[in-house]
Every structure is written in structure tokens, then in C-alpha cells.
C-alpha positions in Angstrom: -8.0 22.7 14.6 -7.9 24.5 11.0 -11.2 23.0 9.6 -11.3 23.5 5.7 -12.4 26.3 4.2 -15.2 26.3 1.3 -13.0 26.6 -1.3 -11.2 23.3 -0.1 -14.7 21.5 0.6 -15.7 22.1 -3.1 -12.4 20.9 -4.6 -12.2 17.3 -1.9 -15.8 17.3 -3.1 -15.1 17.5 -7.3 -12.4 14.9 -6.4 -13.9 12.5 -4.5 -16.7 12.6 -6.9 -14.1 12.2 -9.9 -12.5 9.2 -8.1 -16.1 7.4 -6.8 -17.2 7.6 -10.3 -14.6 5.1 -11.6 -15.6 2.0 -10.6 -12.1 0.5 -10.0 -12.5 -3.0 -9.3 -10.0 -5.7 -10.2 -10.5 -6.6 -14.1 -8.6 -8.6 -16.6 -5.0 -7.4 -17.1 -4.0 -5.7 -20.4 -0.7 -4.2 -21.2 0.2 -1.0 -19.1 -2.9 -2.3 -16.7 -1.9 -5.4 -14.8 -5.1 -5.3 -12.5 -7.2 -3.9 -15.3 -8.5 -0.3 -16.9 -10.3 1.0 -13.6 -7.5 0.6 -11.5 -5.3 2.2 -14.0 -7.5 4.8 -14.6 -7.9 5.8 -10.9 -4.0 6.2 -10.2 -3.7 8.0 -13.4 -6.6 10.1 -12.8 -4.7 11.0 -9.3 -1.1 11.3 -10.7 -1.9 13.7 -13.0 -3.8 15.7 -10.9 -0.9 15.9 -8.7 1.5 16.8 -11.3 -1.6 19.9 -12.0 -0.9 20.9 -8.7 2.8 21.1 -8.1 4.0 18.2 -6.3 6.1 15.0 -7.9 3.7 11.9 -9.6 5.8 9.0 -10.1 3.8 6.1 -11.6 5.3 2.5 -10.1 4.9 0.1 -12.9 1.6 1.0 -13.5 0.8 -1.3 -10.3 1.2 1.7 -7.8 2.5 5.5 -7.7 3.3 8.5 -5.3 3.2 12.0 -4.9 5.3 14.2 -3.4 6.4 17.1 -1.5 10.1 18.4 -0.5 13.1 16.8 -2.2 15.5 16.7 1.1 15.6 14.9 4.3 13.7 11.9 6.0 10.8 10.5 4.5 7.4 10.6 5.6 4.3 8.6 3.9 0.9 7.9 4.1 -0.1 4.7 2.4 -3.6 3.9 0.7 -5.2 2.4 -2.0 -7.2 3.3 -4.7 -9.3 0.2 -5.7 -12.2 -1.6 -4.2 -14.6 -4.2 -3.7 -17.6 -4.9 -6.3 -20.4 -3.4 -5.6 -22.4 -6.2 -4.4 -26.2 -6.0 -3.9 -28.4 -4.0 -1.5 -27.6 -0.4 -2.7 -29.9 2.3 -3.1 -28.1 4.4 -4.8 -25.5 3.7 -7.9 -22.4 2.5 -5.7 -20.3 4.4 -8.1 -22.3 7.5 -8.4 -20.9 9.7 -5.7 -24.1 10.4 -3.4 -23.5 13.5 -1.4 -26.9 15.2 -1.3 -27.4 14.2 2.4 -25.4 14.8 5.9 -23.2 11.9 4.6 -20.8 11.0 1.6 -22.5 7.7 -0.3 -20.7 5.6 -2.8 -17.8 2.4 -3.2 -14.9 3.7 -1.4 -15.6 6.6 0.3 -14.6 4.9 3.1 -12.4 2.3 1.6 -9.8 3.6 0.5 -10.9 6.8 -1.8 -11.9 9.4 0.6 -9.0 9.1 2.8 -6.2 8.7 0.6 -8.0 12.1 -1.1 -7.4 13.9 3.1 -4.0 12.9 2.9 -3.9 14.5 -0.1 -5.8 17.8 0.9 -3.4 17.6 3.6 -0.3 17.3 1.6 -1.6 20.7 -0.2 -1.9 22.6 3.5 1.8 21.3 4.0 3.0 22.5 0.7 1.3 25.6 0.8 2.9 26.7 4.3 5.8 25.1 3.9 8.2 25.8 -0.1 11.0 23.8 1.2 10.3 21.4 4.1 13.4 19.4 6.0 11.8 16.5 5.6 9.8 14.7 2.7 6.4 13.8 2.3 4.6 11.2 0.3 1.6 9.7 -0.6 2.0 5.8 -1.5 -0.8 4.8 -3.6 -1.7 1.4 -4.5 -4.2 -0.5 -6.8 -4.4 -3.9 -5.5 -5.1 -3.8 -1.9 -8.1 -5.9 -1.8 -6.6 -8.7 -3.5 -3.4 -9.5 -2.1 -1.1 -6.3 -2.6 1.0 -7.1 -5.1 1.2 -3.6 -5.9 2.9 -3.1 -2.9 5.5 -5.9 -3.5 5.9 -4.2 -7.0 6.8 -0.8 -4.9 8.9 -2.1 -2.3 11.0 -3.8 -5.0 12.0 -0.6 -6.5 11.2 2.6 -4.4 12.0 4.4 -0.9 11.2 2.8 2.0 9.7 5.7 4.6 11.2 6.1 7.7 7.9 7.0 9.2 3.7 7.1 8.2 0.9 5.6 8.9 -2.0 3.9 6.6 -5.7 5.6 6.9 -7.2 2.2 5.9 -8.6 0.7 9.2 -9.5 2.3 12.4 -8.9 4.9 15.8 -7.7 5.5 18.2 -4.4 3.5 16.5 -3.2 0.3 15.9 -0.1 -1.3 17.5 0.0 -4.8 17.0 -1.9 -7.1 14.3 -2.2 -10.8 14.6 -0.6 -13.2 12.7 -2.8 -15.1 9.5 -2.6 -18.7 9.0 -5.1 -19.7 6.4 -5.0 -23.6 5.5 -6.8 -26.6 4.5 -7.0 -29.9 5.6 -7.4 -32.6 2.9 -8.8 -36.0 3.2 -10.4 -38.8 0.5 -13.9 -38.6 0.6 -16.2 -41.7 2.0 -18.7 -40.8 -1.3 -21.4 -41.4 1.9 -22.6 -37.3 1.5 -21.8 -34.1 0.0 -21.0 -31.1 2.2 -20.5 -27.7 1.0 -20.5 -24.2 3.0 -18.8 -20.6 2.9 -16.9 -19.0 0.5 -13.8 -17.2 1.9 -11.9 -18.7 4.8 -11.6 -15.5 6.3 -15.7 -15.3 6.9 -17.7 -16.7 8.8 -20.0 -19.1 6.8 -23.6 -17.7 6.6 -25.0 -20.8 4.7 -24.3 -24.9 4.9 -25.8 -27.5 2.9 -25.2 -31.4 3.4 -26.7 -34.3 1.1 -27.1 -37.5 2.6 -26.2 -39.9 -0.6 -27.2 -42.8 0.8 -30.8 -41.6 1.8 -30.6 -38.9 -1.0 -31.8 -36.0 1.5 -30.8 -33.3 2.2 -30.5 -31.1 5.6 -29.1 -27.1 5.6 -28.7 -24.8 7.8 -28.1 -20.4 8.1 -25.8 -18.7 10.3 -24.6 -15.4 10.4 -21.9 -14.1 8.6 -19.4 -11.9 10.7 -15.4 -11.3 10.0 -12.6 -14.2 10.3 -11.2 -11.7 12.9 -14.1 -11.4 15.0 -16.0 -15.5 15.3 -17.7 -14.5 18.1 -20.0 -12.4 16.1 -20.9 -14.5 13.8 -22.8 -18.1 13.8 -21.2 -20.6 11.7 -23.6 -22.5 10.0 -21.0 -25.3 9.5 -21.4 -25.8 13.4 -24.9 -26.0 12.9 -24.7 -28.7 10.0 -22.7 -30.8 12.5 -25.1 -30.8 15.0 -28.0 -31.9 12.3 -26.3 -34.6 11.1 -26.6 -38.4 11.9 -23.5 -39.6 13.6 -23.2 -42.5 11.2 -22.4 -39.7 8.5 -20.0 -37.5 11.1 -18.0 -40.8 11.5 -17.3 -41.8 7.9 -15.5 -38.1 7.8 -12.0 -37.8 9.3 -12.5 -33.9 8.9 -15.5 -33.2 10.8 -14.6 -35.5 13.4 -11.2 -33.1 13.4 -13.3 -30.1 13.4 -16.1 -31.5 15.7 -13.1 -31.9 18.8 -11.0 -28.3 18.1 -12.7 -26.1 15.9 -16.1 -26.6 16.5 -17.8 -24.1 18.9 -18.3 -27.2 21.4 -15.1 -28.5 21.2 -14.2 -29.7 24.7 -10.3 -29.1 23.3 -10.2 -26.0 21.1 -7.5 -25.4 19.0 -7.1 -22.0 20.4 -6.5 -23.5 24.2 -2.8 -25.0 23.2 -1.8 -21.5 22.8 -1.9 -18.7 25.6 -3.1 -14.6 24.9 -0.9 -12.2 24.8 -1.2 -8.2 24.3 -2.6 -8.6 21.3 -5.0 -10.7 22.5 -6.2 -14.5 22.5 -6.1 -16.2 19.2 -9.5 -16.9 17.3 -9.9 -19.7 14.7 -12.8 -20.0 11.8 -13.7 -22.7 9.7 -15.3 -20.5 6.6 -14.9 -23.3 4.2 -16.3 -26.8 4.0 -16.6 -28.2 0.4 -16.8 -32.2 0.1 -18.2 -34.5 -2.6 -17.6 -37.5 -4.4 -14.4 -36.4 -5.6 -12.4 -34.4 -2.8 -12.9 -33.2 0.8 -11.4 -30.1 2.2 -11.7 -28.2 5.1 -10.5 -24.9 4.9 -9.5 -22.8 8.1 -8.4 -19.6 9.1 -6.6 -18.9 12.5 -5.6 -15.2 14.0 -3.1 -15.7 16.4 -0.9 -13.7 19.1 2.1 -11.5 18.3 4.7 -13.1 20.8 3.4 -16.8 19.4 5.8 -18.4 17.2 4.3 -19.2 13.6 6.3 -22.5 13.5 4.5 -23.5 16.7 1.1 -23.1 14.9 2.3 -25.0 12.1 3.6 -27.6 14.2 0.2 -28.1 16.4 -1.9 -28.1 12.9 0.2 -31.1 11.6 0.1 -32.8 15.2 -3.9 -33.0 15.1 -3.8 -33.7 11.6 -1.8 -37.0 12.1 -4.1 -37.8 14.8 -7.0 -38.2 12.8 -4.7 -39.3 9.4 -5.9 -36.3 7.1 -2.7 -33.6 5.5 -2.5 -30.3 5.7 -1.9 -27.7 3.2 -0.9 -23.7 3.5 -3.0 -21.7 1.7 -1.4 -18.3 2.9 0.2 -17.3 6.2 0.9 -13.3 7.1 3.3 -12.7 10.1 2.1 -10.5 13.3 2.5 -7.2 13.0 3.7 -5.4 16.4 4.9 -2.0 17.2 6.4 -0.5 20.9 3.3 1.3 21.9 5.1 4.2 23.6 7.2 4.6 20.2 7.2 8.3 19.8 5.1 6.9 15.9 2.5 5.9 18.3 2.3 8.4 21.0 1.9 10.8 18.7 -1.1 9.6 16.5 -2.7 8.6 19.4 -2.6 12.4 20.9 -3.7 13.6 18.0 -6.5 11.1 18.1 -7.3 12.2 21.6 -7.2 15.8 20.7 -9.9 15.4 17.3 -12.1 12.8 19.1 -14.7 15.0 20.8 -15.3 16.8 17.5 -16.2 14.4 15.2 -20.2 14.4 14.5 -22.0 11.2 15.3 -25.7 10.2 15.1 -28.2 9.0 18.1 -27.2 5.5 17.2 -23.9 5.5 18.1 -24.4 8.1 21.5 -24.3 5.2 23.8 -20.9 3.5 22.4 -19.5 7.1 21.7 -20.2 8.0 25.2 -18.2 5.1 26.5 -15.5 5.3 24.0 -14.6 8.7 25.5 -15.0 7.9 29.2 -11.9 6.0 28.6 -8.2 7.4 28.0 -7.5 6.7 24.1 -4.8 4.5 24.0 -3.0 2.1 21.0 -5.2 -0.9 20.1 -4.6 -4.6 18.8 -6.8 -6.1 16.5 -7.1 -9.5 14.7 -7.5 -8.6 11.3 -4.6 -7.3 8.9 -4.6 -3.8 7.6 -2.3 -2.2 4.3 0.8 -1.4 7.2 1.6 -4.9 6.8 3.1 -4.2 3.1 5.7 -1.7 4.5 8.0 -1.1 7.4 7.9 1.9 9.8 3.9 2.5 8.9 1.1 2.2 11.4 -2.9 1.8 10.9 -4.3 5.4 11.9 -8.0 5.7 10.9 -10.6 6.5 9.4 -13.4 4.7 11.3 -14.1 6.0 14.9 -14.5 3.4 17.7 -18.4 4.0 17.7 -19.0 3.6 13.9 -20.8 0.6 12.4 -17.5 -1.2 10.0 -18.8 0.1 6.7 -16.0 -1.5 4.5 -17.3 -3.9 1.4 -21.2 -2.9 2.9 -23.9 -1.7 0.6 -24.3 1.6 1.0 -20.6 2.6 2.2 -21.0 5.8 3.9 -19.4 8.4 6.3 -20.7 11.5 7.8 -19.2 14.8 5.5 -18.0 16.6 8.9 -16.3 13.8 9.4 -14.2 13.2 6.8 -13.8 16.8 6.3 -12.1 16.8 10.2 -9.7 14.0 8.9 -7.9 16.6 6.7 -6.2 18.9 9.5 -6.1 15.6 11.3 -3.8 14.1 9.3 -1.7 17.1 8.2 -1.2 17.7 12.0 0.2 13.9 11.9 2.2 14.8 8.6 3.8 17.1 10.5 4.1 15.6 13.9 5.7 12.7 12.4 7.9 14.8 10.3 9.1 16.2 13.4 10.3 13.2 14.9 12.3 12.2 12.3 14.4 15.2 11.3 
């Protein structure tokens, strides 16, 4: 593997740096910056750095760009994004400040999405350097609206080339082959005016915090959980679920919702929801109730449900409004995603997950992670399917390849977002060797 030499360190260095220290979070649109300055500012900043360096910066509406090598043949494309998450609380360092004065990289989005879109782009140089006239074209997709929906890849899809081939360094290793389907929905009912009931935030987490007010006793009763991923229940503890088991059955009864929840989404439902419907290779499917927010005036409950590639969405739908005309409450759609699922002996996927095999054993890791590393590697890599939904839902023919290794700690929207340097150095040749590998097949 051609590691990078220190001229290359000190320029992915000055960029990264450039790119951490524009805070580009979602602001209020102006003209010529439909998500805001910040996000604007970071493509540009990109684009024209690009055009500095010899390859083709297209800006897409201001909402997303590329850059580009060759001008004949198949297309080939990595797709990331450019803006993040707030910085939130917990930091001990400036989140936008790029912190590189230890063993690691530290600051909002060196992880998510900054630090690899900027190896794909260190690796687009290698390419363009050793090859003046490829038979195939490369591109790097960038978008500015990934953590809020994607738009901007709607706005590039709309008008641009689709790739024949790529992958997305915005999720994890070894690679990922199929991605469950995303109901998120509500149920609705009128209120009994009996209590108040509020908990979560975002269907798609697990609640950490539930508070209920008994109106009629005017008291009060709460209750923490642990917050954990939509895509991963299990490792959380829903403190809705814990509020049902404080409160006084007289209250549970004068709620059609939590009587729905208490027999299929509560953890000790004798009848989960998830039991109508059977796993599959991407697994079983997982359901979270992340929001409950009743008063006086309205009572919702809001769920989100992950489920199996082969599993029709109507059938979901179907079962949702069965239950829901059991107890006499409706249902409303709040935003569904279809599965994604790829043939995992595709030549796409054979190859990244080679080249995954062959880079594994070099990445650095700490004493913390020896264990899980350790039995990461005792296995075969092989193609994965995960639960949550990753940017290669916005655009046929791409695949989630990277950055995180099995044995990392999940360090996107976390205080103190960091990576190892060695390792994000190693993703460079690693995804040039994909560039090219992918290239390859397509020609």
C-alpha cells in the first residue's frame, strides 16, 4: 500500500483544517445559499480548490457540486457531504477548531463527512497524477444537506449524471449490502385531559427522558433511560417503557395509545409488532417509540420501525392500520425510505470488500478496542446489513464503504468527534485502490 508521503500529509492536513474551521451547519436560506452561508461556503471553499488543482468543479444549484477527472468513458463516483451536525455540548476543545496536536484528528466532521470526502479527494489527485487521460471518469459528488434530509441530492439527481458505479465513505467497514427499510409514523388519538405525557425528541432515538403529570392528582412521576440509535433499540432503555410501568392503570386505560403501545411496542409486549413479520438477510426488523407528547390538547405517539429488505412496505402499512383500528386511534406517515439491497457477490461488492480485507490489519487502533479488533479479524470480512440508512440511498449503483472500522466506538454527532491520523491517512490509498478497482469493472 502507497501510504502518503509528507508532502501529501501537510496539504490533507491544511485542508481538513480549512474545511473543520467552517462550521457548516444548516442556517437560514438566503439567495445563492438554500441551506445557509456555511454550507455554501464549504462547497465553494472545495470547488475552487479543485478548479486550483486541475480537475472540473461544477457547482449544482448551489445545493451540491462535483469534481472531476477524465472526460471519456463510464463513470465512477464517490459520494459525501460537506455539512454537519451542531456542535452540541461536552467538547473540550472548539468543535470547529481543527485539533490535531495529538495521535488523533479532533473537530465536527472529521469523521462525518469532512475528512473522508477530503481522502477521496487526495485520492482523486494520485489518480490524476498517474493517470492524463483515464478510460473511465471519476467524480466526487458532494452534498450540503445530508443531515437533514438530502435534498441536495434530489437537486443533483434531477439534473446530473448518474454513476455507473461508487461507493459513499459515510458509514462503516467491511461494506454494506443491504439497508433496511424506514417507516417513521405517528398514531393520533383525542386526549382524555386525565394527564400529560411528554418524552423523546427524534423518532429515530431512543428516548433518554419521560415525564408524565397526573392532572387529576396534580403529580408528577419521570423516569431516565438511555439513549441509543432508532437502528439499534436494544442498546438503549426507553424511558417511555419505564413511564408505563410507573403509572397507575386507571391513567394507562383512559389512553388508547399506551394501551396500543403497552401490547406491541412496549419491551413486554406479549405480541410485538416486530413478530407479524419474519428476518431476513438483512436481519429482523426493530421498532422504537422515540416520541410520546400528550396534553390537553392532542396525543401522539410517534414510531419508528426498521424493517427487512424482502418485506413488502405495503404490508407494514397494512399491519400499522390493522392495530390501529383495533384500539380506534389513525395513523399518519411521517416519512418512509425503501430497503436498500445489493447482490453481495456483485463484482461492486467483492471488490471493496477485498480491498477492505487487504487494509484491515494496518489500521492503528488503541488498547480499548484490542479485544473487539481481535475478533473482528478472526473472522473472514464479508458484506454487512445494517438497520440504519446511509447517503447510498440518494443514488443508484453506490454502496456504503467506510470510514469507521468494526472495532471503533460510532463517533458521528458525538462531542469530541475523532479518528486516529494513521487512520485516516491509510483511507487515502484505500480508496484510490477502490477508484480504480471499480473503474476497472466498468470499462
Amino acid at each position: 500500500m502507497n501510504r502518503l508521503s509528507s508532502q501529501e500529509i501537510s496539504t490533507f492536513n491544511t485542508l481538513l483544517s480549512d474545511l473543520i474551521g467552517i462550521a457548516s451547519v444548516k442556517g437560514e436560506p438566503k439567495e445563492g445559499a438554500p441551506y445557509g452561508e456555511k454550507p455554501k461556503e464549504a462547497l465553494t471553499y472545495l470547488l475552487d480548490r479543485a478548479k486550483a488543482d486541475g480537475f472540473t468543479a461544477v457547482n449544482v444549484g448551489d445545493k451540491a457540486g462535483y469534481i472531476q477527472w477524465g472526460d471519456k468513458g463510464p463513470l465512477v463516483a464517490v459520494l459525501g457531504h460537506l455539512d454537519v451536525v451542531p456542535e452540541g455540548s461536552a467538547w473540550k476543545t472548539d468543535a470547529f477548531t481543527l485539533n490535531n496536536e495529538t495521535d488523533y484528528f479532533i473537530g465536527r466532521g472529521v469523521v462525518d463527512d469532512k475528512g473522508p470526502v477530503l481522502c477521496a479527494y487526495m485520492a482523486m489527485l494520485r489518480i490524476k497524477e498517474k493517470n492524463p487521460d483515464p478510460d473511465y471518469r471519476v467524480r466526487l459528488i458532494i452534498g450540503t444537506d445530508e443531515e437533514h434530509g438530502s435534498s441536495c441530492m434530489v437537486r443533483y439527481c434531477e439534473t446530473e449524471e448518474l454513476p455507473d458505479i461508487g461507493f459513499t465513505p459515510d458509514a462503516e467497514f467491511p461494506c454494506i449490502f443491504a439497508e433496511k427499510g424506514i417507516y417513521q409514523m405517528h398514531f393520533e388519538e383525542t386526549p382524555s385531559g386525565k394527564f400529560t405525557l411528554h418524552g423523546g425528541n427524534a423518532a429515530n432515538m431512543v428516548p433518554p427522558y419521560c415525564e408524565c403529570i397526573d392532572l387529576t392528582q396534580m403529580r408528577g412521576i419521570s423516569a431516565d433511560g438511555v439513549q441509543a440509535h432508532a437502528s439499534k433499540p436494544d442498546l438503549g432503555v426507553n424511558a417511555i417503557d419505564l413511564i408505563l410501568e410507573k403509572m397507575s392503570s386507571e391513567l394507562k386505560n383512559s389512553s388508547k395509545l399506551l394501551l396500543l403501545m403497552e401490547k406491541y411496542f412496549s419491551k413486554n409486549s406479549n405480541t410485538k409488532f416486530s413478530s407479524f413479520f419474519s428476518p431476513d438477510v438483512s436481519g429482523p426488523m426493530t421498532t422504537n417509540v422515540g416520541i410520546v407528547d400528550i396534553s390537553k390538547e392532542h396525543a401522539k405517539l410517534h414510531v419508528d420501525i426498521r424493517w427487512p429488505v424482502t418485506i413488502d412496505e405495503e404490508a407494514v402499512r397494512a399491519k400499522l392500520y390493522e392495530i390501529a383500528s383495533e384500539f380506534g386511534v389513525s395513523v399518519v406517515d411521517d416519512s418512509v425510505q425503501a430497503p436498500l439491497f445489493k447482490d453481495k457477490d456483485s463484482d461492486q461488492i467483492k471488490a471493496l470488500t477485498q480491498i477492505y480485507e487487504n487494509y484491515r490489519e494496518a489500521f492503528v487502533y488503541t488498547e480499548d478496542e484490542k479485544e473487539a479488533r481481535a475478533a473482528s479479524l478472526s473472522e473472514k470480512a464479508a458484506p454487512i446489513a445494517v438497520g440504519g440508512g446511509t447517503y447510498a440511498r440518494t443514488m443508484p449503483n453506490i454502496v456504503a464503504f467506510g470510514p469507521q472500522l468494526p472495532w471503533n466506538q460510532d463517533q458521528c454527532h458525538q462531542a469530541n468527534e475523532s479518528i486516529l491520523k494513521e487512520n485516516m491517512y491509510l483511507l487515502v490509498p484505500m480508496y484510490e485502490e477502490a477508484l480504480v478497482k471499480l473503474g476497472n469493472t466498468v470499462i
